[in-house]
CHARMM internal coordinates of N, CA and C (Angstrom, degrees):
IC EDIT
DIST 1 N 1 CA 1.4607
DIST 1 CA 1 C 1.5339
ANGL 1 N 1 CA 1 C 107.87
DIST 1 C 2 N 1.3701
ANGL 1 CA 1 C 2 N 121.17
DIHE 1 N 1 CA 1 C 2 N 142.60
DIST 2 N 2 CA 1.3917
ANGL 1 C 2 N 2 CA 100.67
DIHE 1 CA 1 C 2 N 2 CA -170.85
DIST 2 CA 2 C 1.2607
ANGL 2 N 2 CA 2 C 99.01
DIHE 1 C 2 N 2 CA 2 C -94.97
DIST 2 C 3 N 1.5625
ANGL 2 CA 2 C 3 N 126.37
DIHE 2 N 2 CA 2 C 3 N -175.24
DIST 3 N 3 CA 1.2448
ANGL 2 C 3 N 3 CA 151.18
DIHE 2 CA 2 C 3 N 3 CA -133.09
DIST 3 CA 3 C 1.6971
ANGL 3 N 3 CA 3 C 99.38
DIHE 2 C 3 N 3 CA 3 C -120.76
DIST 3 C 4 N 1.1224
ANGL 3 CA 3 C 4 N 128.84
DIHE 3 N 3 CA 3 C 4 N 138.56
DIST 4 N 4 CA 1.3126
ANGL 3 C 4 N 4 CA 129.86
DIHE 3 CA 3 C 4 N 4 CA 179.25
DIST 4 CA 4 C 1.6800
ANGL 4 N 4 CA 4 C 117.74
DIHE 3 C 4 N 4 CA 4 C -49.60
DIST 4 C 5 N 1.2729
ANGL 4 CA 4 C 5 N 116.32
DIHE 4 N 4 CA 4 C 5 N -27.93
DIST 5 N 5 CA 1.4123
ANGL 4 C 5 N 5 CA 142.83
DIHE 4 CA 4 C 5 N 5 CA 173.97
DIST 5 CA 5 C 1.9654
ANGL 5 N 5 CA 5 C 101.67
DIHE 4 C 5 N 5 CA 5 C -67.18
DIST 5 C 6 N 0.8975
ANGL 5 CA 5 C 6 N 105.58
DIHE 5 N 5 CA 5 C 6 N -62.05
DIST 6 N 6 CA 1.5970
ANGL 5 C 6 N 6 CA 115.04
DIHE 5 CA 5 C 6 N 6 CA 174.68
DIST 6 CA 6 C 1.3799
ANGL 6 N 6 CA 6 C 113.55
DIHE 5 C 6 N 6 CA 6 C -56.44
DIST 6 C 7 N 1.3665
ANGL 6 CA 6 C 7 N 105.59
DIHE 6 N 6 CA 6 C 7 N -31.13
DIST 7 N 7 CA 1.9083
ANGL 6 C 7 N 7 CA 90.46
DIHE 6 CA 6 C 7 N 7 CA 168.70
DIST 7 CA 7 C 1.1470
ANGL 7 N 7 CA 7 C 130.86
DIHE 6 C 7 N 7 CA 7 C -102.55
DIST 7 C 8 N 1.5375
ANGL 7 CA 7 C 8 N 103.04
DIHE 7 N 7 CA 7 C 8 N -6.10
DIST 8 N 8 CA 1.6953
ANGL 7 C 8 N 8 CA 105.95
DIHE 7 CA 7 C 8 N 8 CA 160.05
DIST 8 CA 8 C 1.7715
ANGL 8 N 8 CA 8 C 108.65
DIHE 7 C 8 N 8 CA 8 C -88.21
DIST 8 C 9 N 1.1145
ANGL 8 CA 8 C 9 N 133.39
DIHE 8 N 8 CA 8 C 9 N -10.35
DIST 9 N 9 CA 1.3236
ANGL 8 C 9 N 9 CA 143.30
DIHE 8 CA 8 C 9 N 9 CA -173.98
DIST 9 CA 9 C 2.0692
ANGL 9 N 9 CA 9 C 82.33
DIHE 8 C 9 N 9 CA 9 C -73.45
DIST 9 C 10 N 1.3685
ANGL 9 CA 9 C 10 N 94.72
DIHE 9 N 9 CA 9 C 10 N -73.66
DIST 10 N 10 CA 1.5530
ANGL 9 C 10 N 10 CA 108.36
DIHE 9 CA 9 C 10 N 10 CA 179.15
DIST 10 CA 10 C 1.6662
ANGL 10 N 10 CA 10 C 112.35
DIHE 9 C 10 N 10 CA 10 C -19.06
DIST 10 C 11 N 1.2897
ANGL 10 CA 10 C 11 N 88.70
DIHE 10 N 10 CA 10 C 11 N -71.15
DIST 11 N 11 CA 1.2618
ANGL 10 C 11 N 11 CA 102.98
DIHE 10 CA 10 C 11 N 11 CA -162.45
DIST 11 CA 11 C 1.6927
ANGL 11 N 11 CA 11 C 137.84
DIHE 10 C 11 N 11 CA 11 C -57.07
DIST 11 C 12 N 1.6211
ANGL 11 CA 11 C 12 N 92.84
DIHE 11 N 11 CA 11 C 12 N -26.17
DIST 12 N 12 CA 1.3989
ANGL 11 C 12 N 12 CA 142.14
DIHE 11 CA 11 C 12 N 12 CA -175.97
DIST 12 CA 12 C 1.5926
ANGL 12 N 12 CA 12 C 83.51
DIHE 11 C 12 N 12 CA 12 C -71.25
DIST 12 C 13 N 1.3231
ANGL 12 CA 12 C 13 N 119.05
DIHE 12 N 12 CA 12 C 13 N -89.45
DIST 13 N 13 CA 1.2906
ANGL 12 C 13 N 13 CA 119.48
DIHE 12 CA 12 C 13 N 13 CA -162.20
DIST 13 CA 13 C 1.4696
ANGL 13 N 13 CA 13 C 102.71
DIHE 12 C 13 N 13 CA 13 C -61.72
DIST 13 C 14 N 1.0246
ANGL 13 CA 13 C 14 N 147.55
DIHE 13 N 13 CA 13 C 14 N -9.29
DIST 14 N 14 CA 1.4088
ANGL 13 C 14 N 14 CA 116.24
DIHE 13 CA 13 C 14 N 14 CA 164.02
DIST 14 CA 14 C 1.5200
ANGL 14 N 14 CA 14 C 127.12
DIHE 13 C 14 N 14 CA 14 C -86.64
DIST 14 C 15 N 1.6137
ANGL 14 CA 14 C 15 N 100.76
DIHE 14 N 14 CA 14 C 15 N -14.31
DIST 15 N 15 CA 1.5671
ANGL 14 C 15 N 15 CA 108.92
DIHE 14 CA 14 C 15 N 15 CA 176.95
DIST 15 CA 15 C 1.7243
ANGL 15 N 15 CA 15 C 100.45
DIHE 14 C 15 N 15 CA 15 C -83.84
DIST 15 C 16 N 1.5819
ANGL 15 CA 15 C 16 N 120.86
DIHE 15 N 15 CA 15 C 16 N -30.87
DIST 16 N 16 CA 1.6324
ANGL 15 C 16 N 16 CA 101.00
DIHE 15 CA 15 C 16 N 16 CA 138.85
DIST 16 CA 16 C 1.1101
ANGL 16 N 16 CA 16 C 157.82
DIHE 15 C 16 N 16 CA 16 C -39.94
DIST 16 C 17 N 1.3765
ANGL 16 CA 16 C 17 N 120.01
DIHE 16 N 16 CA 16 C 17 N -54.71
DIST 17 N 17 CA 1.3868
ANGL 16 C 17 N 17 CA 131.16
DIHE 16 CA 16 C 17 N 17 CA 141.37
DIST 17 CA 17 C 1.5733
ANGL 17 N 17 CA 17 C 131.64
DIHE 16 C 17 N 17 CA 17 C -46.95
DIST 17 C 18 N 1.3040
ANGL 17 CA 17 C 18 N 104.73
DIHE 17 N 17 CA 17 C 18 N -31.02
DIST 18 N 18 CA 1.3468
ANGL 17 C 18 N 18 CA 96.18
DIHE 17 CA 17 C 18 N 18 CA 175.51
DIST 18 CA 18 C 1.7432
ANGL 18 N 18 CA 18 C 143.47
DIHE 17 C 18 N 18 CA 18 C -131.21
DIST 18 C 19 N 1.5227
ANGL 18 CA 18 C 19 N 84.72
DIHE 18 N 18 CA 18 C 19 N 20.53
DIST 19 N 19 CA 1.7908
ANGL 18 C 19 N 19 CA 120.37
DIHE 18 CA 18 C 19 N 19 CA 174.86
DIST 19 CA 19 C 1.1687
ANGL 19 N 19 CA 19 C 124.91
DIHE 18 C 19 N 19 CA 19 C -150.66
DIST 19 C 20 N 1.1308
ANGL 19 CA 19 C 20 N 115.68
DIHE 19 N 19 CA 19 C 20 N 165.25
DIST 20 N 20 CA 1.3850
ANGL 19 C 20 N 20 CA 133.46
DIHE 19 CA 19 C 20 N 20 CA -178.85
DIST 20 CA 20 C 1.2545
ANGL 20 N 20 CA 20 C 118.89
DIHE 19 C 20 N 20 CA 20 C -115.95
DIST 20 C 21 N 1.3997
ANGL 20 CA 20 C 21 N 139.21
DIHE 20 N 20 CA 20 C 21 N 140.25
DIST 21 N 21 CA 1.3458
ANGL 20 C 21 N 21 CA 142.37
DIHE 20 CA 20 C 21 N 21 CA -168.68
DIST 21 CA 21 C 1.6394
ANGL 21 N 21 CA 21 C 87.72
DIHE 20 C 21 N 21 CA 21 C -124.04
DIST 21 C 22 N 1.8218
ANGL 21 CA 21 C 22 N 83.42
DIHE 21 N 21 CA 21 C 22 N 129.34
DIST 22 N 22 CA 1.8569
ANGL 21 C 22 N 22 CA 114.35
DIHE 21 CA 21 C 22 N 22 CA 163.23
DIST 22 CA 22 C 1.4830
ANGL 22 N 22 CA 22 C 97.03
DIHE 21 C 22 N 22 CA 22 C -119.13
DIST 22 C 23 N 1.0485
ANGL 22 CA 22 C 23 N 107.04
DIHE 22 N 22 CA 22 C 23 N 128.18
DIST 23 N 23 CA 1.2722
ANGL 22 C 23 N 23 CA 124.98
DIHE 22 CA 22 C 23 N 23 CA 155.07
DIST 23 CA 23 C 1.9236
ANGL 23 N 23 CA 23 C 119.73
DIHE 22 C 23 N 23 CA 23 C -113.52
DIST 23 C 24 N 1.3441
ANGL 23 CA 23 C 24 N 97.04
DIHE 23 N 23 CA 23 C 24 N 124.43
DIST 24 N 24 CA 1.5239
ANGL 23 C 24 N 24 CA 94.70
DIHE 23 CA 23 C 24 N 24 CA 178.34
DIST 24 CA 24 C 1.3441
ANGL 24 N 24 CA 24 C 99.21
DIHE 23 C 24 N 24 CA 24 C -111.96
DIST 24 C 25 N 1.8906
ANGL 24 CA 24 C 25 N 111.07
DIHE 24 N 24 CA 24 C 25 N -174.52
DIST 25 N 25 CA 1.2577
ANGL 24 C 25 N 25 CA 126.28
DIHE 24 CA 24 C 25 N 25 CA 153.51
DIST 25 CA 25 C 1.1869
ANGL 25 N 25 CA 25 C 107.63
DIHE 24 C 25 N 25 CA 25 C -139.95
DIST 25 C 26 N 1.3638
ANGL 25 CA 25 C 26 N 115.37
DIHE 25 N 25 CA 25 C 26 N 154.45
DIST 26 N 26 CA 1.2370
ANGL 25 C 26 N 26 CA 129.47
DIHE 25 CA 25 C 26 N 26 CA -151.47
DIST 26 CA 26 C 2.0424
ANGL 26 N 26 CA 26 C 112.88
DIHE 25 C 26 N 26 CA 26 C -148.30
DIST 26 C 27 N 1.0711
ANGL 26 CA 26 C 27 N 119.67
DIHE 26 N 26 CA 26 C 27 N 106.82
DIST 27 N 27 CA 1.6298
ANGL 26 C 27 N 27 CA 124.95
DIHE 26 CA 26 C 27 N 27 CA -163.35
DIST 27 CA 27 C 1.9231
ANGL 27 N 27 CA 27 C 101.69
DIHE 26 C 27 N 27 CA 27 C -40.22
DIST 27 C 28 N 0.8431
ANGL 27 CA 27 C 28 N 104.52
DIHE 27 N 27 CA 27 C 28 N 119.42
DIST 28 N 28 CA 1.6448
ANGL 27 C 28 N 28 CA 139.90
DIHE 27 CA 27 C 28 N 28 CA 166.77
DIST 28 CA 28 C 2.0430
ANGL 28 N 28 CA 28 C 87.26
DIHE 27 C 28 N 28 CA 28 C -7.08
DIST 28 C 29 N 1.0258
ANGL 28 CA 28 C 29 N 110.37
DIHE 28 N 28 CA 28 C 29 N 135.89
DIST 29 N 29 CA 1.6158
ANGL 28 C 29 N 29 CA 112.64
DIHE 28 CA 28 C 29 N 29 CA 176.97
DIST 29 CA 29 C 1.3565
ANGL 29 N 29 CA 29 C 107.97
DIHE 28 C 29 N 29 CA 29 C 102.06
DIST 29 C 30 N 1.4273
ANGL 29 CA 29 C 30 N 112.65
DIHE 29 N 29 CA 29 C 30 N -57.42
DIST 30 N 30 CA 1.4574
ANGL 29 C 30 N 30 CA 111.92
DIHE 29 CA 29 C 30 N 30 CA -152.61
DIST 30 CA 30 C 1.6171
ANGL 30 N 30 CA 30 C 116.03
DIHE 29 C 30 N 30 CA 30 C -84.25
DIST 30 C 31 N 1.4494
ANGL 30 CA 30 C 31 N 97.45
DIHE 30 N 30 CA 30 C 31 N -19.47
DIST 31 N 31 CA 1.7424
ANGL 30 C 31 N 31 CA 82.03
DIHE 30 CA 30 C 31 N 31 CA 150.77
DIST 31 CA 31 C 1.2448
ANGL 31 N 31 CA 31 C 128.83
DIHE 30 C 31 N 31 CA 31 C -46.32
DIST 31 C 32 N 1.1658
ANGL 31 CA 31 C 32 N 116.59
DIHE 31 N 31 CA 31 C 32 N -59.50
DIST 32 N 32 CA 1.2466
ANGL 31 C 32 N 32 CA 137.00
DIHE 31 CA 31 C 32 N 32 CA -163.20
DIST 32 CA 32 C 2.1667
ANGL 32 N 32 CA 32 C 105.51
DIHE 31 C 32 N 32 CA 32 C -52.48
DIST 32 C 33 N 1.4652
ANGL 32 CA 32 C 33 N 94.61
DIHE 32 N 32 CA 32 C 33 N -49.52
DIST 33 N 33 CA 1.2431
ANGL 32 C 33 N 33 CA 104.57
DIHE 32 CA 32 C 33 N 33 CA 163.71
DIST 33 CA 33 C 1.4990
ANGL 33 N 33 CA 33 C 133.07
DIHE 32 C 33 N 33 CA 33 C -71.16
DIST 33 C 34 N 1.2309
ANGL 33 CA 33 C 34 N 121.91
DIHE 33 N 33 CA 33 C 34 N -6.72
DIST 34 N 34 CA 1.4430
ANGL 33 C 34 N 34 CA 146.59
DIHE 33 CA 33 C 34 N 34 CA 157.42
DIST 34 CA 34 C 1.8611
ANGL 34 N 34 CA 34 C 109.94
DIHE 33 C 34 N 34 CA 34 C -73.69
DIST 34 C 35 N 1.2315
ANGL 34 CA 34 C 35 N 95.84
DIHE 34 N 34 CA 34 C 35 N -69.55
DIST 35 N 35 CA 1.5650
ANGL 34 C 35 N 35 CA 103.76
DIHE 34 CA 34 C 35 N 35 CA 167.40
DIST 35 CA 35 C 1.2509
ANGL 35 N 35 CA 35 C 130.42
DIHE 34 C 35 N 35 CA 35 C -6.15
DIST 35 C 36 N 1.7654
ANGL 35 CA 35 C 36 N 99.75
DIHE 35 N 35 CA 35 C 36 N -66.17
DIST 36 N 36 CA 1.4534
ANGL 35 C 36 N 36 CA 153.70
DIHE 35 CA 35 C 36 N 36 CA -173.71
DIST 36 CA 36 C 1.7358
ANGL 36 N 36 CA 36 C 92.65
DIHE 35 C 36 N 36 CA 36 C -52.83
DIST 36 C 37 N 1.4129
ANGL 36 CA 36 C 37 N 115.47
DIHE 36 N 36 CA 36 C 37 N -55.83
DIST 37 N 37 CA 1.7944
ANGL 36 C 37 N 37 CA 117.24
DIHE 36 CA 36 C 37 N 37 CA -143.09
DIST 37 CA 37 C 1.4649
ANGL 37 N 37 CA 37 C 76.46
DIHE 36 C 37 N 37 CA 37 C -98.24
DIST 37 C 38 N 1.6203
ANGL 37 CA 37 C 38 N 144.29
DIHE 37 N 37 CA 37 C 38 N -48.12
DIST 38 N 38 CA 1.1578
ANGL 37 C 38 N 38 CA 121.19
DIHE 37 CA 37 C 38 N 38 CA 153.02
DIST 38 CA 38 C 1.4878
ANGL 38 N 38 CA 38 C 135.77
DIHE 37 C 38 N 38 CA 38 C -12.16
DIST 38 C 39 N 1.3227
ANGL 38 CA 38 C 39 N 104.98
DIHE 38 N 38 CA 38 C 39 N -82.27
DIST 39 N 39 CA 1.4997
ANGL 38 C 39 N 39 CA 116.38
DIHE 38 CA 38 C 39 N 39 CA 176.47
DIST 39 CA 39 C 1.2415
ANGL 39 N 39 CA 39 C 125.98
DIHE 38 C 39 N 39 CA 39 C -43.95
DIST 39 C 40 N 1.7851
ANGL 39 CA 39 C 40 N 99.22
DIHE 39 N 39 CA 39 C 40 N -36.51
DIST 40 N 40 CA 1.8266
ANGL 39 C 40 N 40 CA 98.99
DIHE 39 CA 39 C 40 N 40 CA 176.47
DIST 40 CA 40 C 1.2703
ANGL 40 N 40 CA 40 C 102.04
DIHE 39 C 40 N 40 CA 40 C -80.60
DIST 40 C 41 N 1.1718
ANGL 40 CA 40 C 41 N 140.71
DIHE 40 N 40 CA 40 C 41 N 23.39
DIST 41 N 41 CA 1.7321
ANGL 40 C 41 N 41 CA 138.54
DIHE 40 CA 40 C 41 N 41 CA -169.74
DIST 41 CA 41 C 1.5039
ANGL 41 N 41 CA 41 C 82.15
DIHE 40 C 41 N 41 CA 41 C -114.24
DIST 41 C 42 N 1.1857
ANGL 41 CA 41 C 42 N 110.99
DIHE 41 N 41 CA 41 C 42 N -65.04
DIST 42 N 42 CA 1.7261
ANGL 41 C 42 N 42 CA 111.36
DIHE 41 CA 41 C 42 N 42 CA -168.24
DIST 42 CA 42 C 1.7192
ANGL 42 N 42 CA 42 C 96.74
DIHE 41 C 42 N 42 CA 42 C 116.38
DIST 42 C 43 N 1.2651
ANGL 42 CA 42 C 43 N 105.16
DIHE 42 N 42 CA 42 C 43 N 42.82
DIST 43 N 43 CA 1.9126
ANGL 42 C 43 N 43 CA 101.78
DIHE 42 CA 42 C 43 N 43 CA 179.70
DIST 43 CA 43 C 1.5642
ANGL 43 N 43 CA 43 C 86.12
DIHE 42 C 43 N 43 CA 43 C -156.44
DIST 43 C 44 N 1.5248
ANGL 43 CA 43 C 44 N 88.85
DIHE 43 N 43 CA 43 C 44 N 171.91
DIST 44 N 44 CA 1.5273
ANGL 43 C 44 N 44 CA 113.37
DIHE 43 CA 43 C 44 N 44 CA -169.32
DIST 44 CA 44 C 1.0536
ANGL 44 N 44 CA 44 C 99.89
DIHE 43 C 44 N 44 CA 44 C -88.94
DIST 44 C 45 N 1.7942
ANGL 44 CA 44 C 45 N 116.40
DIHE 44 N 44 CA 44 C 45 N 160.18
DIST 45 N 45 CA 1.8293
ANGL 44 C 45 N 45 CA 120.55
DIHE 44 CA 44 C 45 N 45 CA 173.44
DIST 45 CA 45 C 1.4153
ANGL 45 N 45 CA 45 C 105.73
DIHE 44 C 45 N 45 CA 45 C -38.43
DIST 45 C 46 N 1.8819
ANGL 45 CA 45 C 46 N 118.45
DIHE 45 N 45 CA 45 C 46 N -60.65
DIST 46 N 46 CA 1.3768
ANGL 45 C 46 N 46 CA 88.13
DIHE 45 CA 45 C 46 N 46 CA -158.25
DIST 46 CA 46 C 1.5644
ANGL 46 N 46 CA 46 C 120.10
DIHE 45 C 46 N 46 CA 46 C -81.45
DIST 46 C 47 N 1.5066
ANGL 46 CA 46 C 47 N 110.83
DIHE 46 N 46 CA 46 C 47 N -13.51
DIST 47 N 47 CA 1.6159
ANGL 46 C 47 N 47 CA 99.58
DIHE 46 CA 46 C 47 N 47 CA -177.99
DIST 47 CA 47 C 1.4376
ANGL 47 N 47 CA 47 C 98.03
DIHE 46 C 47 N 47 CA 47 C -77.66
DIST 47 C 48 N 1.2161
ANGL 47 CA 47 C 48 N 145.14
DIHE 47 N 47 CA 47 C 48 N -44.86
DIST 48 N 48 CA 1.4210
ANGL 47 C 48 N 48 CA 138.99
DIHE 47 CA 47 C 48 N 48 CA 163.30
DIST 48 CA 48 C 1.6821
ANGL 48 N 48 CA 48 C 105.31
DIHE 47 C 48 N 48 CA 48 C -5.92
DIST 48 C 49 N 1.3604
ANGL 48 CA 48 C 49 N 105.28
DIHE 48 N 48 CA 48 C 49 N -88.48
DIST 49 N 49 CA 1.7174
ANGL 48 C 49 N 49 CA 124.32
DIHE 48 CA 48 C 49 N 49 CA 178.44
DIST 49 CA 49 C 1.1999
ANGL 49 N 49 CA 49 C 109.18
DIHE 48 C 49 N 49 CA 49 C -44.77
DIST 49 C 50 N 1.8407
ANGL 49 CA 49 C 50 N 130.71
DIHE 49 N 49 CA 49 C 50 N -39.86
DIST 50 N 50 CA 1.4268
ANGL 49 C 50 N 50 CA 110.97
DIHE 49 CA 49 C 50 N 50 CA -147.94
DIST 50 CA 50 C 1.7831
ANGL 50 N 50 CA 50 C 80.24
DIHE 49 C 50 N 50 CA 50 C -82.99
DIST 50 C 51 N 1.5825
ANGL 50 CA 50 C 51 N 128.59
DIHE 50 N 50 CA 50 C 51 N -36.53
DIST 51 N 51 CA 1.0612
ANGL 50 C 51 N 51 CA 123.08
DIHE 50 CA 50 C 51 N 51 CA 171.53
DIST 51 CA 51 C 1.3851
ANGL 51 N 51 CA 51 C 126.81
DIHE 50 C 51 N 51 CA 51 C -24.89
DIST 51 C 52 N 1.3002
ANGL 51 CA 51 C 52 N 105.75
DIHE 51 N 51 CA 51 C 52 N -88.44
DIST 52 N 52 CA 1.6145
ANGL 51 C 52 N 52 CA 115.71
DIHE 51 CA 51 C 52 N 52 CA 159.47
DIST 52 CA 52 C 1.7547
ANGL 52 N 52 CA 52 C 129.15
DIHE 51 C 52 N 52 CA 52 C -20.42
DIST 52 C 53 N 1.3568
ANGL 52 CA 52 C 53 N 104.34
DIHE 52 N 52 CA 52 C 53 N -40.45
DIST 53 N 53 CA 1.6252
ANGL 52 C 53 N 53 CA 115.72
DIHE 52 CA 52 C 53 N 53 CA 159.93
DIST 53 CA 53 C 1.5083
ANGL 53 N 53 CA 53 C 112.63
DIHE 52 C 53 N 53 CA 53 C -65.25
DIST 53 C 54 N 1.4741
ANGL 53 CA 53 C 54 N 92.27
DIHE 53 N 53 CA 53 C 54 N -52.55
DIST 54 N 54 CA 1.8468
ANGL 53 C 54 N 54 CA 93.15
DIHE 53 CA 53 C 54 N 54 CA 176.69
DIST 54 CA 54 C 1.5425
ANGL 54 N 54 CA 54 C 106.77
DIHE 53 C 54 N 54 CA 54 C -31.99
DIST 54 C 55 N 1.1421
ANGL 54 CA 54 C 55 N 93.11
DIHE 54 N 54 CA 54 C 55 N -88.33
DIST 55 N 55 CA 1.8231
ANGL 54 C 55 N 55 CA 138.17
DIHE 54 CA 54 C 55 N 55 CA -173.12
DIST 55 CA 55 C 1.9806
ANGL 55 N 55 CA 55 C 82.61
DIHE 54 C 55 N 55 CA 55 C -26.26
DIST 55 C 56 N 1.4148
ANGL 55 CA 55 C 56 N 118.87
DIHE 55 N 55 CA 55 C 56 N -62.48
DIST 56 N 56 CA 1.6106
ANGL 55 C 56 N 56 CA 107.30
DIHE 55 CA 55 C 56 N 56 CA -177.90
DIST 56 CA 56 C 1.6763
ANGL 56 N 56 CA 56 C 116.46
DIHE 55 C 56 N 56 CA 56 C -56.69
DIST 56 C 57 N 0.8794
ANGL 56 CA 56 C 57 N 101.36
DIHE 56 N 56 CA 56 C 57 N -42.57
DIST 57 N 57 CA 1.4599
ANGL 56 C 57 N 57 CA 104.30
DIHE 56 CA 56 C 57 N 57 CA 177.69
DIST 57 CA 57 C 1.5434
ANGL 57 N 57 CA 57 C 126.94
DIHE 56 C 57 N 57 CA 57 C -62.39
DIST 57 C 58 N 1.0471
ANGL 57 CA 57 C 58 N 86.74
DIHE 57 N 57 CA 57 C 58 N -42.94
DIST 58 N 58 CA 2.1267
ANGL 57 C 58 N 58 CA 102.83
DIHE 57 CA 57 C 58 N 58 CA 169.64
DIST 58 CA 58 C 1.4876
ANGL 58 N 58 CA 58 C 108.59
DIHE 57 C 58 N 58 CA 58 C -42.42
DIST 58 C 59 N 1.7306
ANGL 58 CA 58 C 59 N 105.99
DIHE 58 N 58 CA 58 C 59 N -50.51
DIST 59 N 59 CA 1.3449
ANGL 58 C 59 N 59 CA 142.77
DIHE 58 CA 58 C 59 N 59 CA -150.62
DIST 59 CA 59 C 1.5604
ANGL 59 N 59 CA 59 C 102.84
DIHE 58 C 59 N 59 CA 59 C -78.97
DIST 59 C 60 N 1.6316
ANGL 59 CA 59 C 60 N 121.87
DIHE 59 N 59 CA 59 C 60 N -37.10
DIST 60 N 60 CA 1.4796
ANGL 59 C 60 N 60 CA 137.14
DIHE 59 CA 59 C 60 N 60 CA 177.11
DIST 60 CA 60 C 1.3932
ANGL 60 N 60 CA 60 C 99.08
DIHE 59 C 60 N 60 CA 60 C -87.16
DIST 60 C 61 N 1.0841
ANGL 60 CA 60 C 61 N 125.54
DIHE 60 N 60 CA 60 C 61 N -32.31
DIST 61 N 61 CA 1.6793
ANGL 60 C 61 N 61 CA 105.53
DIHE 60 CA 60 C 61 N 61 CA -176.78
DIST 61 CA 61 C 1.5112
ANGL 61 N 61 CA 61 C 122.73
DIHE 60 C 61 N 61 CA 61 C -74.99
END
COOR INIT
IC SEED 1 N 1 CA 1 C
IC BUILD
């Protein structure tokens, strides 16, 4: 069985292999107000946003 160490080792490298990390910043408050339009969706900040990117991109093609 592996070791608690082995599945974050695991796990690590596949969110390497198979994503990319954005990190933004955003002026003091407006998280909080992001959060908000999240929560009333019923999804988390980032699927909220990556949505919204979706949804633009659909929209440009």
């Amino acid at each position: 069985m592996p070791t608690p160490k082995d599945r974050v080792d695991y796990i690590d490298n596949w969110k390497k292999e198979n994503t990319d990390l954005i990190r933004i910043r955003v002026k003091k408050g407006q998280k909080e107000k992001y959060q908000a339009l999240a929560d009333k969706a019923g999804m988390s900040l980032t699927a909220y946003i990556t949505s919204v990117l979706e949804e633009k991109l659909k929209e440009e093609q």
